[in-house]
Backbone bond lengths (Angstrom), bond angles and torsions (degrees), N, CA, C in turn:
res aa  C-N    CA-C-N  psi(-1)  N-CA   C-N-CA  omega(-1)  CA-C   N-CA-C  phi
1 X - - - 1.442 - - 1.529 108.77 -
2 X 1.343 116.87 99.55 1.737 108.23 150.58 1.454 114.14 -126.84
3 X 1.220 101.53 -172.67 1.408 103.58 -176.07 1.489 122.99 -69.48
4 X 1.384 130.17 178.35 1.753 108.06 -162.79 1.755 100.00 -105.14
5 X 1.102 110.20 147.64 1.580 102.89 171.22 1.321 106.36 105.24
6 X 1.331 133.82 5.10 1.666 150.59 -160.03 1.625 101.42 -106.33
7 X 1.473 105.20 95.45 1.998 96.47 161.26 1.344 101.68 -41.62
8 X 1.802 110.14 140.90 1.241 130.98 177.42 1.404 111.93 -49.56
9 X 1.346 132.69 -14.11 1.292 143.24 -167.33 1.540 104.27 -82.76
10 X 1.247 103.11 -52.72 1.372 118.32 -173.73 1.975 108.19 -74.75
11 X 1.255 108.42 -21.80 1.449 107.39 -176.77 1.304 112.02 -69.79
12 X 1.363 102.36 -63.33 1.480 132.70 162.66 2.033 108.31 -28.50
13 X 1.349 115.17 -55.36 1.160 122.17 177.35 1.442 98.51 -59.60
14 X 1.179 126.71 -87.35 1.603 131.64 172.08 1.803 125.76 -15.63
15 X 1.494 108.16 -49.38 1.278 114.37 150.17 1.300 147.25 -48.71
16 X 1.718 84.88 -32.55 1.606 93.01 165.35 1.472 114.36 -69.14
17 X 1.824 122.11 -65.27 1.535 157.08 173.32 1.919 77.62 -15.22
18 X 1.438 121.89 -90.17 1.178 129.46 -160.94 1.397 110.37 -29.23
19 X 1.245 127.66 -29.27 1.479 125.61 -175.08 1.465 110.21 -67.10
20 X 1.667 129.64 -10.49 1.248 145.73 -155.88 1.881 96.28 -102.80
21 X 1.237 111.65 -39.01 1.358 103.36 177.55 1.498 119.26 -97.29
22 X 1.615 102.13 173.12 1.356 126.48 -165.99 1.397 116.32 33.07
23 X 1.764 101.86 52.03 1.599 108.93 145.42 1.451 106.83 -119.73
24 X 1.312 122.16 158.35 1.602 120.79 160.37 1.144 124.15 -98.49
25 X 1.275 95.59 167.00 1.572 111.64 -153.91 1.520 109.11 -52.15
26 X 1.200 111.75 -25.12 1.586 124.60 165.05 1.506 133.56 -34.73
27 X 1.796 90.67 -39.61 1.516 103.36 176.57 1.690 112.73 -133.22
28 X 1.697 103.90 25.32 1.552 122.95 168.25 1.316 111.62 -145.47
29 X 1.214 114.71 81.64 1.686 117.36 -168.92 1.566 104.83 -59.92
30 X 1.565 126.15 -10.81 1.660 117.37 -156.17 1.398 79.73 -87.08
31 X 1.527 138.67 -25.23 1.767 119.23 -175.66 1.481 109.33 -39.29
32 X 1.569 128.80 -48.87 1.315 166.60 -137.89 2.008 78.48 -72.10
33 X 1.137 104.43 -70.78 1.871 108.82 -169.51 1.331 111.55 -73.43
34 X 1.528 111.29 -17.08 1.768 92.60 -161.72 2.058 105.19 -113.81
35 X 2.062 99.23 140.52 1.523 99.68 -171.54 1.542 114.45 -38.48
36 X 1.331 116.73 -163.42 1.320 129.87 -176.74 1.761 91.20 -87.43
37 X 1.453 140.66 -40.82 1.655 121.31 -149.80 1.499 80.33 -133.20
38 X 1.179 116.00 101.78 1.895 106.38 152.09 1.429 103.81 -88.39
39 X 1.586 100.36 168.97 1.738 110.35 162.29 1.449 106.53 -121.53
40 X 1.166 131.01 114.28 1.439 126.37 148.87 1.750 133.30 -59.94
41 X 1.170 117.22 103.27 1.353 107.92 -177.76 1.720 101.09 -87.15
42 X 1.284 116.39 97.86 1.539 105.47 165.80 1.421 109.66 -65.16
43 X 1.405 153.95 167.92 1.482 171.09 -126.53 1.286 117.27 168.78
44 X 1.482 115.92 89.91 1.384 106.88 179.41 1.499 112.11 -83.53
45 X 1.296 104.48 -151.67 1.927 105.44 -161.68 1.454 109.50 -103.17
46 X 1.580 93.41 -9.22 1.785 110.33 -173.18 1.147 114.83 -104.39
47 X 1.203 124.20 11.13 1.855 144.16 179.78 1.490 105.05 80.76
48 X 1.646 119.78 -7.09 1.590 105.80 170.89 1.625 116.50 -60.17
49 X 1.121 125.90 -175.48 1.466 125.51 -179.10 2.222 96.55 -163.13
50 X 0.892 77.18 149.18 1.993 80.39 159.44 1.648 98.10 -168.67
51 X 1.725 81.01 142.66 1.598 97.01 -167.29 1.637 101.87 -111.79
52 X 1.576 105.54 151.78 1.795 109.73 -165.35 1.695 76.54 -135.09
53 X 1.481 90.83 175.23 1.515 114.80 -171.12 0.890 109.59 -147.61
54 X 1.418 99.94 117.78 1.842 122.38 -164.96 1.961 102.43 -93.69
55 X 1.210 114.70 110.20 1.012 135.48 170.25 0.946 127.37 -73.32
56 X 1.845 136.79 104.98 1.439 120.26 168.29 1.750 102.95 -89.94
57 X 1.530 106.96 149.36 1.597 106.38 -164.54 1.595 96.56 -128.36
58 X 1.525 109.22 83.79 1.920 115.22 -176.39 1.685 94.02 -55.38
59 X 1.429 114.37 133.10 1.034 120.68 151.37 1.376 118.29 -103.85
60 X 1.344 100.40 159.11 1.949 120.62 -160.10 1.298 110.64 -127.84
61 X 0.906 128.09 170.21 1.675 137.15 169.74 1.388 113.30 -74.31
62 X 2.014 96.18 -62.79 1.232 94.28 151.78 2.182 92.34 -165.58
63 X 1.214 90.88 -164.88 1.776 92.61 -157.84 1.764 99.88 -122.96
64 X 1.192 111.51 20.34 1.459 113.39 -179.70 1.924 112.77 -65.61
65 X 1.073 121.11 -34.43 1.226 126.18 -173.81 1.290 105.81 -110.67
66 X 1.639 103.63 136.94 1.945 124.44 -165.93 1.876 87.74 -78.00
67 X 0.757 124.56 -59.45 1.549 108.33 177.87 1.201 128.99 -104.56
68 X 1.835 135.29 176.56 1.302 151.81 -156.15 1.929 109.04 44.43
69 X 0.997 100.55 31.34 1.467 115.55 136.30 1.522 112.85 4.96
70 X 1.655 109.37 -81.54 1.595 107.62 -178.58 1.218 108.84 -73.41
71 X 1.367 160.79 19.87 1.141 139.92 124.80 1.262 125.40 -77.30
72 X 1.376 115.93 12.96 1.838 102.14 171.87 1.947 74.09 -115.03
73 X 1.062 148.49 -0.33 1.444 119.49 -150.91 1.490 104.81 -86.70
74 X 1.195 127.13 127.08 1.649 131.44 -167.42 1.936 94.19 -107.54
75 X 1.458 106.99 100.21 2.053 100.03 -164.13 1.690 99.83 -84.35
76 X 1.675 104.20 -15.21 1.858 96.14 -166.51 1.568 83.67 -95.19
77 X 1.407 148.73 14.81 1.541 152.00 165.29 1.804 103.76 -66.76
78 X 1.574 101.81 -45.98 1.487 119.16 -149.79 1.838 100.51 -50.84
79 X 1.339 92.79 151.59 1.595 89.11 167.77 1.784 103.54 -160.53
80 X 1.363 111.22 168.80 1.431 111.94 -173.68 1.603 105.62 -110.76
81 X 1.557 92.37 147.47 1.687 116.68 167.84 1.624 113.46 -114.45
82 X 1.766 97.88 116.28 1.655 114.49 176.56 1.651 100.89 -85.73
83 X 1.152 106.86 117.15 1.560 79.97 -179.84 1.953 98.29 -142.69
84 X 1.144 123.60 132.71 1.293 146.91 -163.61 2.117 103.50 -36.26
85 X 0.850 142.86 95.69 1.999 119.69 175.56 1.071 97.39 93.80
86 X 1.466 112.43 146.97 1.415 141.25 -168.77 1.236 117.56 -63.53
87 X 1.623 136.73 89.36 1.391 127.38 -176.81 1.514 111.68 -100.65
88 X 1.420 132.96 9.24 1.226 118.05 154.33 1.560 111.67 -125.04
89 X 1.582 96.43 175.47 1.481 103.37 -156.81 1.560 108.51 -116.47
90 X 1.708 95.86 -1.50 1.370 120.68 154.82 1.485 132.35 -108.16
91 X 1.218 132.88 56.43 1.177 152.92 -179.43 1.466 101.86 -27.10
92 X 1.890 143.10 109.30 1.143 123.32 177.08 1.372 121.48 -91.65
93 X 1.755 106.56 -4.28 1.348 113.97 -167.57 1.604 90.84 -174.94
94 X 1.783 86.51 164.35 1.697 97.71 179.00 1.821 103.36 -136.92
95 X 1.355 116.48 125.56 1.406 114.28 164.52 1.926 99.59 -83.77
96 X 1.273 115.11 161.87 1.536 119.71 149.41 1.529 87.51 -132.55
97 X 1.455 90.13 129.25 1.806 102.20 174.14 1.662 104.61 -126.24
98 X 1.056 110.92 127.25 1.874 88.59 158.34 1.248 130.45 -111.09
99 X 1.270 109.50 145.57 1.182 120.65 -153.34 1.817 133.97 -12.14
100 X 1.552 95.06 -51.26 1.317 131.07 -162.90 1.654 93.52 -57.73
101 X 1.509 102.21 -41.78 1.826 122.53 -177.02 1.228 125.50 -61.54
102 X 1.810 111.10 -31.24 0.783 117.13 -166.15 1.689 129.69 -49.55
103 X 1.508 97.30 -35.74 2.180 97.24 -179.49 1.517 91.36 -82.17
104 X 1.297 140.63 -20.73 1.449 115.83 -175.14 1.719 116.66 -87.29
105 X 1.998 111.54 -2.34 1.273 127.87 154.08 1.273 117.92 -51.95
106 X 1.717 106.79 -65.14 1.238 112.44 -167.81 1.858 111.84 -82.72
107 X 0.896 118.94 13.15 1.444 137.45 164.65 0.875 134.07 -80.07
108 X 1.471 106.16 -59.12 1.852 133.90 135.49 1.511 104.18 -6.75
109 X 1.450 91.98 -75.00 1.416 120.66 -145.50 1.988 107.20 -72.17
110 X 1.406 92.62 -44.06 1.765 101.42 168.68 1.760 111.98 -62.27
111 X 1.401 117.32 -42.02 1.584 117.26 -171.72 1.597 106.43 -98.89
112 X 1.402 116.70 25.01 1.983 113.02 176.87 1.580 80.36 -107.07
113 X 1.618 102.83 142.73 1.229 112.25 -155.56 2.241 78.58 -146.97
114 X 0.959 101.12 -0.81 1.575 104.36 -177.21 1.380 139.79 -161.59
115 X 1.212 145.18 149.58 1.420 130.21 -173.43 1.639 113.53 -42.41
116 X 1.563 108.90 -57.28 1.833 99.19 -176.87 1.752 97.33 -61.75
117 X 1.078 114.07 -56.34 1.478 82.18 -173.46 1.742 136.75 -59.68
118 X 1.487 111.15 -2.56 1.737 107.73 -168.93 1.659 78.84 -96.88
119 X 1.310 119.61 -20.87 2.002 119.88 -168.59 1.607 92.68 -58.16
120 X 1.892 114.34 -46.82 1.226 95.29 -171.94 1.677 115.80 -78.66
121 X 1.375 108.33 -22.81 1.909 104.13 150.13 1.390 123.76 -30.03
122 X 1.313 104.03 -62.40 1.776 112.44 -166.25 1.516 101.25 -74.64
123 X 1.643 134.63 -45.31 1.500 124.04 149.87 0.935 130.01 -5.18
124 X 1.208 127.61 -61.94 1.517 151.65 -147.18 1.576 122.02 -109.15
125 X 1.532 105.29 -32.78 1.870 101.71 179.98 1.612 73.95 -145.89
126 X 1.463 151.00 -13.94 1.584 106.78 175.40 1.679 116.81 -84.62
127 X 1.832 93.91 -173.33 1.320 114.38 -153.52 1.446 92.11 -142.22
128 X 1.506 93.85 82.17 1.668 107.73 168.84 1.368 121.94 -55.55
129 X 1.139 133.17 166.50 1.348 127.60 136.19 1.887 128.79 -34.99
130 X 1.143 92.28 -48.10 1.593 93.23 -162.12 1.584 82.65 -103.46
131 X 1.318 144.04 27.37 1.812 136.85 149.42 1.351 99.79 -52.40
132 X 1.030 138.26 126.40 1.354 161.42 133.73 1.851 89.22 10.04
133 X 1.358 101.49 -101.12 1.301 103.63 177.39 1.484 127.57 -73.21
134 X 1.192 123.50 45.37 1.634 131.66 151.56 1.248 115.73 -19.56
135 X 1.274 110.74 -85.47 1.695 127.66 -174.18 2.119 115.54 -51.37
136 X 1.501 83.07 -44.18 2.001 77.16 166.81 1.539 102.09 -62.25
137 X 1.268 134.62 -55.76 1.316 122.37 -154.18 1.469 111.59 -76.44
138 X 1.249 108.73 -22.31 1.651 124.93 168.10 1.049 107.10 -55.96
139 X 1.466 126.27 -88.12 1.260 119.78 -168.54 2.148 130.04 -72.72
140 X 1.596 94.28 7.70 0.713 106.68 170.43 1.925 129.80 -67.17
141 X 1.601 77.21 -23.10 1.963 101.59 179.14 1.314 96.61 -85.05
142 X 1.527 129.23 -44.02 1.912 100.69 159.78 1.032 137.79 -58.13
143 X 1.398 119.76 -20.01 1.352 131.92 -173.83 1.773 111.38 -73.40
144 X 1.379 110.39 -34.17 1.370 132.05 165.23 1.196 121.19 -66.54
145 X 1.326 106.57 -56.75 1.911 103.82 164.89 1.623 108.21 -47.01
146 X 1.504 112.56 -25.41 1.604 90.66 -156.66 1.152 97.02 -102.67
147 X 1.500 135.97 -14.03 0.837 135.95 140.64 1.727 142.26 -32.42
148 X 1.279 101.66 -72.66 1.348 102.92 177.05 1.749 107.54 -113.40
149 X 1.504 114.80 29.57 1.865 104.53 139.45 1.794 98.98 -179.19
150 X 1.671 92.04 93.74 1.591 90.02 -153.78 1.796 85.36 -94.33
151 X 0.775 127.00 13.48 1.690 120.87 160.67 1.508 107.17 -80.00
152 X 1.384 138.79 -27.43 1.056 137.61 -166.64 1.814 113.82 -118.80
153 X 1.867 95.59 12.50 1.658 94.27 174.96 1.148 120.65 -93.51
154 X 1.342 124.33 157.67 1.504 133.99 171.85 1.347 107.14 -140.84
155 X 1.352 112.94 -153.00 1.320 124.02 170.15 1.675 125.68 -96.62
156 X 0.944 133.81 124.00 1.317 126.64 -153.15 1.908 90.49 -104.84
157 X 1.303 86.96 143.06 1.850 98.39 -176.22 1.183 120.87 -83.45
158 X 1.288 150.52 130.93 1.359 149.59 157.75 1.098 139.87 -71.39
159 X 1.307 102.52 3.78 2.185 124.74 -155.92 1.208 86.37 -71.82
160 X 1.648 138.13 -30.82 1.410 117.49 -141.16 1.597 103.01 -139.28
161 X 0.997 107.26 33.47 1.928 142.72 -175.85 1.470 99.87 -93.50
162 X 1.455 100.75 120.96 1.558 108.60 -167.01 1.142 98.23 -116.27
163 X 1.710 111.62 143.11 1.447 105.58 167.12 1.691 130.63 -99.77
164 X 1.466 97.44 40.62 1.285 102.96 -172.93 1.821 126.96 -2.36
C-alpha cells in the first residue's frame, strides 16, 4: 500500500519508513534518542527528493494539568508518526537518506538500542549544524513547502534544531 502517483522507488522507500511506526518505545528503543519533529529528506537517483516528518508522540496518563509534566509522562507509551510534507515549523533535525538507503535507515533505526549506536545513525544520514552543507538542506525544506503547499508556507525556524 502507498500512495498513488509515487515512482516505485519512492513507494518501496515509504514501505520501508512505515515499519518505524505505531510501535512503542518499548519495542523501539531509538524513540528514547530522537527530538520530538525530525525531517527526512529521501533523495532519489533523478535529483527529485520528498521530505516526511518523523514524529515523536510523548505519551501521558493524561494532560489535564499545565505543570509536573514528568509525572504523568509514560516514555515506554511513546511512539512515532511518518507522515508525508513538512508539518512542523520547528524542524529539530534533518536525515538526507537516499532512497536506495532507505530499509538499511530504518534497520538502523529498529536495531539502535543506545546513544553510540543512533551516533552511528546521525554519522551516516544526519544533518548537523556544522555539515558542510546545513543551509542547502535547510532551506531546501522551504523550498518544498512552497512547492508542494505554497498556501500554507512560511518560514520554518531553526531556534530549536539540535545537533544531536
Amino acid at each position: 500500500c502507498s500512495r498513488p502517483g509515487l515512482d516505485s522507488s519512492f513507494a518501496q522507500a515509504e514501505q520501508a519508513l512505515s515499519r518505524l511506526t505505531s510501535r512503542p518505545a518499548a519495542g523501539l528503543k531509538v524513540i528514547d534518542q530522537l527530538p520530538e519533529a525530525s525531517m527526512l529528506r529521501i533523495e532519489g537517483s533523478n535529483g527529485k527528493r520528498l521530505i516526511y516528518s518523523m514524529l515523536r508522540n510523548r505519551a501521558h496518563s493524561n494532560v489535564a494539568f499545565l505543570l509536573g509534566e514528568s509525572y504523568r509522562y509514560i516514555p515506554g507509551l511513546d511512539t512515532l508518526t511518518v507522515y508525508p510534507g513538512v508539518l512542523s515549523s520547528y524542524p529539530n533535525f534533518i536525515f538526507n537518506i537516499p532512497v536506495a538507503q532507505v530499509p538499511a535507515f530504518v534497520d538502523a533505526m529498529q536495531q539502535s538500542k543506545d546513544q553510540a549506536s543512533f551516533e552511528q545513525i546521525v554519522q551516516r544520514w544526519g544533518i548537523r549544524r556544522t555539515h558542510p552543507l546545513f543551509w542547502r538542506y535547510f532551506h531546501d525544506l522551504n523550498r518544498y513547502v512552497q512547492e508542494t503547499e505554497p498556501r500554507e508556507a512560511g518560514v520554518l525556524d531553526m531556534n530549536r534544531y539540535e545537533n544531536l
